[in-house]
C-alpha positions as CSV (number, residue, x, y, z in Angstrom):
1,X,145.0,104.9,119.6
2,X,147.2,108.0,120.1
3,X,148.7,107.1,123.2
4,X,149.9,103.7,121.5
5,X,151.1,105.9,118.6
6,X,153.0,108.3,120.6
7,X,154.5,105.3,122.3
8,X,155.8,103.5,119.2
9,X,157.1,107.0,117.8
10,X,159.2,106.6,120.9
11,X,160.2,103.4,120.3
12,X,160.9,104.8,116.7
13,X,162.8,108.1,117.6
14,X,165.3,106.3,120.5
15,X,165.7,103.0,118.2
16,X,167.4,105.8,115.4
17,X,169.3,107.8,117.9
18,X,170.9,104.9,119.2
19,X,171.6,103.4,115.7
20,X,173.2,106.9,114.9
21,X,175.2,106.6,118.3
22,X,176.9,103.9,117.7
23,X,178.0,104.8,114.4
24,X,179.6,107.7,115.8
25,X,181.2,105.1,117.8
26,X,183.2,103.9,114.5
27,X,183.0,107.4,113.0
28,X,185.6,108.9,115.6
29,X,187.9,106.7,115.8
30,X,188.1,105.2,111.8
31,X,186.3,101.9,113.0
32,X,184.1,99.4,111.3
33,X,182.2,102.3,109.2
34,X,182.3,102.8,105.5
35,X,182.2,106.6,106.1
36,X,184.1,108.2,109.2
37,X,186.0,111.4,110.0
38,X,189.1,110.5,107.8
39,X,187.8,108.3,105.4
40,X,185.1,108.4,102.3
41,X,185.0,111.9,101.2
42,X,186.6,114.5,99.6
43,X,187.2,117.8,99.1
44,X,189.4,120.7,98.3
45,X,190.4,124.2,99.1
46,X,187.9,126.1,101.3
47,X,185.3,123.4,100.6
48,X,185.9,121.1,103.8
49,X,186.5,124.0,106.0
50,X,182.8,125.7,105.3
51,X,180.6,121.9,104.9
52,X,182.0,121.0,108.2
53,X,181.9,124.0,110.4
54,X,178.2,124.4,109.2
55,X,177.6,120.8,110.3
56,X,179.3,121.3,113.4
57,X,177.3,124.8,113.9
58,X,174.1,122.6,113.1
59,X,175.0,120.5,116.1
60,X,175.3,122.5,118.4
61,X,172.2,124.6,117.7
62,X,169.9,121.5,117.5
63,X,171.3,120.0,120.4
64,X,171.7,123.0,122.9
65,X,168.5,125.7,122.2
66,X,166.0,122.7,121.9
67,X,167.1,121.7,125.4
68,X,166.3,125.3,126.7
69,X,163.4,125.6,128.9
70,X,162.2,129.0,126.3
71,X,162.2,126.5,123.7
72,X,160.9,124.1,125.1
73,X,157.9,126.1,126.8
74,X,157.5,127.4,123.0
75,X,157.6,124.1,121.6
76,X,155.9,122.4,123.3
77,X,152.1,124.4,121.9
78,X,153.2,122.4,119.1
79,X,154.7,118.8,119.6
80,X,152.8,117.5,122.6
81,X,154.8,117.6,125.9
82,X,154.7,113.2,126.3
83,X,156.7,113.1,122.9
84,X,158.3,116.3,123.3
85,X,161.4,114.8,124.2
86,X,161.4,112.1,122.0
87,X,161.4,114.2,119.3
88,X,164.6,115.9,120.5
89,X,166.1,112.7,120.2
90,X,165.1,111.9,117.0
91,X,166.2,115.2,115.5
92,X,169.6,114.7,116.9
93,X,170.1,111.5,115.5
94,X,169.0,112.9,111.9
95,X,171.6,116.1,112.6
96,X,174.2,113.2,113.5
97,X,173.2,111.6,110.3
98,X,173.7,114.1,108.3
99,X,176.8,115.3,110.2
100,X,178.2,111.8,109.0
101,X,176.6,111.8,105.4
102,X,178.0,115.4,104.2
103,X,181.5,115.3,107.0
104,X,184.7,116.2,104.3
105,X,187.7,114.2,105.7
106,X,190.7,117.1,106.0
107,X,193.2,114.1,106.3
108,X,196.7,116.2,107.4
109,X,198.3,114.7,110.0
110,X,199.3,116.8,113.5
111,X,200.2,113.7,115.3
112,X,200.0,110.1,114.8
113,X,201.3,107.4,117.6
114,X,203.1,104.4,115.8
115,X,204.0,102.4,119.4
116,X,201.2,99.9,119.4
117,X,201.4,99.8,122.8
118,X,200.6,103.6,123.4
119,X,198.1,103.6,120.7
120,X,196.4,101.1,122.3
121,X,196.3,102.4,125.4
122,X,195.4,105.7,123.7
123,X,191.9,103.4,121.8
124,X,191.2,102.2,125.4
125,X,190.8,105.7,126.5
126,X,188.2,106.2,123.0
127,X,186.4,103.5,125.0
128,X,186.4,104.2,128.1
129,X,185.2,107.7,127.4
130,X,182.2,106.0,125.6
131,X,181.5,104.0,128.4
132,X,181.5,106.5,131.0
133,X,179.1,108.2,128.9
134,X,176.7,105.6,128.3
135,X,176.9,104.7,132.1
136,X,176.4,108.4,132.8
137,X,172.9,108.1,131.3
138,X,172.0,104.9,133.4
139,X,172.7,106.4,136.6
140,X,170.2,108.8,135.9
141,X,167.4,108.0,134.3
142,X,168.3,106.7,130.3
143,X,165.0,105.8,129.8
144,X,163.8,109.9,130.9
145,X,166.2,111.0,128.8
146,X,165.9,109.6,126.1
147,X,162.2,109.9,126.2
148,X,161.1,106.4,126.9
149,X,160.1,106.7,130.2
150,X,157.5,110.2,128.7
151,X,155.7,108.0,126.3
152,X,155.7,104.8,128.6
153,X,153.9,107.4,131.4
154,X,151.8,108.3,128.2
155,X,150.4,104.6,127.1
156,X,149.7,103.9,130.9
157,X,148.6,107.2,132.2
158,X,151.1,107.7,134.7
159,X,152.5,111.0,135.9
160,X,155.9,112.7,135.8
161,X,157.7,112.3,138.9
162,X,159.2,115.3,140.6
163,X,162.5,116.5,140.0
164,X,164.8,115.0,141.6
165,X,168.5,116.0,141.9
166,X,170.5,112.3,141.7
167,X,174.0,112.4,142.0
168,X,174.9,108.8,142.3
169,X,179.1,107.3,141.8
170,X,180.6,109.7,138.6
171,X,178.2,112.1,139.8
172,X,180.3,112.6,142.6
173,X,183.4,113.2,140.7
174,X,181.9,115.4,138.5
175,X,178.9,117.5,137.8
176,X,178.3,116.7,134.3
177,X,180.1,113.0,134.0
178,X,178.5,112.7,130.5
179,X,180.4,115.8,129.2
180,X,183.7,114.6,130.6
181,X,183.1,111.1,129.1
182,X,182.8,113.1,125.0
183,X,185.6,115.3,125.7
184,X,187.9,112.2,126.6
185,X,186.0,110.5,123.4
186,X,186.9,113.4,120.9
187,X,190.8,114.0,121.9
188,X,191.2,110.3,122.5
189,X,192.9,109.8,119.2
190,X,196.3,108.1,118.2
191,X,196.1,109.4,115.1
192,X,195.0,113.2,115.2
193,X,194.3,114.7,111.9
194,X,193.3,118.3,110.8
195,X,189.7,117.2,110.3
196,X,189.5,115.3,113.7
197,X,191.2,118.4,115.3
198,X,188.6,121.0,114.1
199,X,185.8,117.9,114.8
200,X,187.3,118.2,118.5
201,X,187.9,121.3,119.8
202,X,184.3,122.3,118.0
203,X,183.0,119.7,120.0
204,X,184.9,121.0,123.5
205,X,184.1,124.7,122.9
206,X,180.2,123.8,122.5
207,X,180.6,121.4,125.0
208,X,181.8,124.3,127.7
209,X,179.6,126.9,126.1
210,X,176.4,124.3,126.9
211,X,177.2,123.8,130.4
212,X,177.1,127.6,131.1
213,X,173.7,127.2,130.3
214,X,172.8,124.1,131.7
215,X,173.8,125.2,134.6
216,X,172.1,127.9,135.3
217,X,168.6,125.8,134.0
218,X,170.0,123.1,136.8
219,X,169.8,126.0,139.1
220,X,166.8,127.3,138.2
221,X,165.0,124.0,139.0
222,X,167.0,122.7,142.6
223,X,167.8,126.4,143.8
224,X,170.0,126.3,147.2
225,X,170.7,122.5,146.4
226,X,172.6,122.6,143.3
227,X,174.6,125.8,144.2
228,X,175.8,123.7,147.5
229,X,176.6,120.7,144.6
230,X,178.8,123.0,142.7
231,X,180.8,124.1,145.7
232,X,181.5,120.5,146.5
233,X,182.1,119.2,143.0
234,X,183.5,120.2,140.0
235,X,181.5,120.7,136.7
236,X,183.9,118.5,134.4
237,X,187.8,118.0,135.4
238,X,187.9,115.6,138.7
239,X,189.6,116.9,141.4
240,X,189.6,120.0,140.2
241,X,187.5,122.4,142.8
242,X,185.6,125.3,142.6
243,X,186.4,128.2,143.8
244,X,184.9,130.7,145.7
């Protein structure tokens, strides 16, 4: 009976995180959404600047120190390991939720493409960013990270397989394809406002603060074999090689 619980709380937790994923989708870019970055709130003065920092602080802490291995070796006397993850992911898709409840529009304009032509091109690069990072997960292992594949292994008994260091097509571009693909989604923009400005470099600035860490976790786990990754291929910007 537990095992099929802990199986449909999986279920549960990745069917939310995805609903709040594709939401962001629209959020970003002003699509298809009653309620995005520049449209459906309001708020004046300071107001806008505090509310959305905080949200953007409560991001990043969620999604970065509950990824740590010290959290997670903390945590994890608490929320059994099997729906350990999934309970990452569902606590990111009710900090997203929130993030897009409470998110004050600061609507000023630093740049806004009127050649339809450009701006299209410019809402193909939204997309393609998306894609790359949904793609990103697949040729890993979605289903792992998202915390399918820990309570599937929990209904049937199986066990966790060994780490494994994949580093299959983007991965050979870059280290951390999935990074690059939300960096290309956040500045992506033919319309840049205040708010979306503040929304994107918060976003790249956590984004390069979180790989410091990740990588060192990365290297903790696969050693001599990741450090020989690095010096082959850069950590987000193709082409662009380590040095040293």
């Amino acid at each position: 009976m537990m095992k099929a619980l802990g199986f449909l709380y999986g279920i549960v937790s990745y069917a939310f995180a995805m609903a709040a994923l594709v939401y962001g989708i629209g959020f970003i870019a002003d699509l298809y959404v009653p309620k995005s970055i520049d449209m459906g709130g309001w708020g004046s003065g300071i107001e806008p600047w505090v509310t959305n920092l905080l949200l953007l602080t409560l991001f990043a802490v969620q999604h970065s120190v509950m990824a740590r291995p010290e959290f997670k070796a903390w945590w994890t006397k608490i929320v059994p390991e099997p729906i350990e993850r999934s309970t990452y992911v569902l606590l990111t898709g009710v900090v997203l939720t929130i993030l897009y409840i409470y998110w004050i529009p600061m609507t000023d304009i630093i740049w806004n493409v009127t050649n339809p032509t450009i701006a299209g091109a410019i809402l193909g690069l939204y997309f393609l960013g998306w894609v790359i990072v949904v793609l990103s997960t697949f040729l890993i292992n979605h289903f792992d990270l998202f915390g399918l594949a820990q309570v599937f292994r929990l209904l049937k008994g199986g066990k966790a397989p060994e780490a494994e260091l994949k580093t299959p097509f983007l991965y050979k571009l870059v280290r951390h394809p999935i990074m690059l693909g939300m960096i290309i989604v956040v500045w992506a923009a033919p319309m840049m406002t205040l708010g979306h400005l503040v929304f994107a470099l918060a976003n790249t600035g956590y984004v390069l603060i979180a790989l410091q860490f990740e990588e060192r976790d990365l290297i903790s786990i696969f050693g001599d074999t990741y450090r020989e990754y690095q010096k082959k291929v850069p950590m987000v910007i193709p082409l662009l090689k380590r040095k040293g």
